[in-house]
N, C-alpha and C positions, 0 to 999 in steps of 0.2 A: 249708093255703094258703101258710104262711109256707115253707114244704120248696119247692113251686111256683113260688115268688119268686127262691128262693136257687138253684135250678135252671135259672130264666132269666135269672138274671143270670150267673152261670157260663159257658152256653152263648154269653151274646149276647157277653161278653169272649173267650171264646176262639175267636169269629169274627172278632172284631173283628182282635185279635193274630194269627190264624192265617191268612188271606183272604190279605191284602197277599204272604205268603210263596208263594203258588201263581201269584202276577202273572206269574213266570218272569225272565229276562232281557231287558232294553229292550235293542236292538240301537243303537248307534250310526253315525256314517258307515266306511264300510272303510277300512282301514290303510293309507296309502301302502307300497308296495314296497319294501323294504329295498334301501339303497344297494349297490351291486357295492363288491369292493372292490380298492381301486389295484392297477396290475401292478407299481408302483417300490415299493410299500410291504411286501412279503410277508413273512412272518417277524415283521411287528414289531407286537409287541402294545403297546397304549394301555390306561396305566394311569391313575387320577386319583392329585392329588398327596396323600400324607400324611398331608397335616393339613387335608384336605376329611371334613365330618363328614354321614355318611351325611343323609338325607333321609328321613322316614317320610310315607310317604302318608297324603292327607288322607283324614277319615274321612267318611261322610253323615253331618249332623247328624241324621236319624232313625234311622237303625243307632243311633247313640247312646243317643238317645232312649229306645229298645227294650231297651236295654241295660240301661239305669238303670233304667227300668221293672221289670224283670222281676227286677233283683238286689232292688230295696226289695219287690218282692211276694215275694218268696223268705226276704228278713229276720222277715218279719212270721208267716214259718210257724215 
C-alpha cells in the first residue's frame, strides 16, 4: 500500500509540474510594423552611448518559481 502511495504521489507531482508546460504559447496582440527607414539618413548606423549599461529582461515570477522548485528537489537527491 505504502509503494501505491509513493506512486501517486510521484505521478500526481509530475503532472502537476509537467501539464502547465504543454499549455503552448499564449499569443499576444501583433507587432506593429517596423518603421521604413529615412532616405537622408542611409549609411548611418545608431549606436547607444558607452556607458549605457545593457538591460536584462524581466523574468515570470513563476519561471522562477519552477526553477527554485526543481533545483531544491534535485538538492535533496
Amino acid at each position: 500500500m505504502r509503494r501505491l502511495r509513493q506512486l501517486s504521489i510521484a505521478v500526481l507531482l509530475t503532472l502537476m509540474l509537467g501539464v502547465p508546460t504543454l499549455a503552448g504559447i499564449i499569443g499576444g496582440p501583433p507587432e506593429p510594423a517596423p518603421v521604413p527607414p529615412s532616405a537622408t539618413a542611409a549609411g548611418i548606423i545608431d549606436t547607444p552611448p558607452s556607458d549605457a549599461q545593457p538591460v536584462a529582461a524581466p523574468t515570470d515570477p513563476v519561471v522562477d518559481f519552477a526553477f527554485n522548485l526543481m533545483q531544491s528537489i534535485l538538492s535533496v537527491f
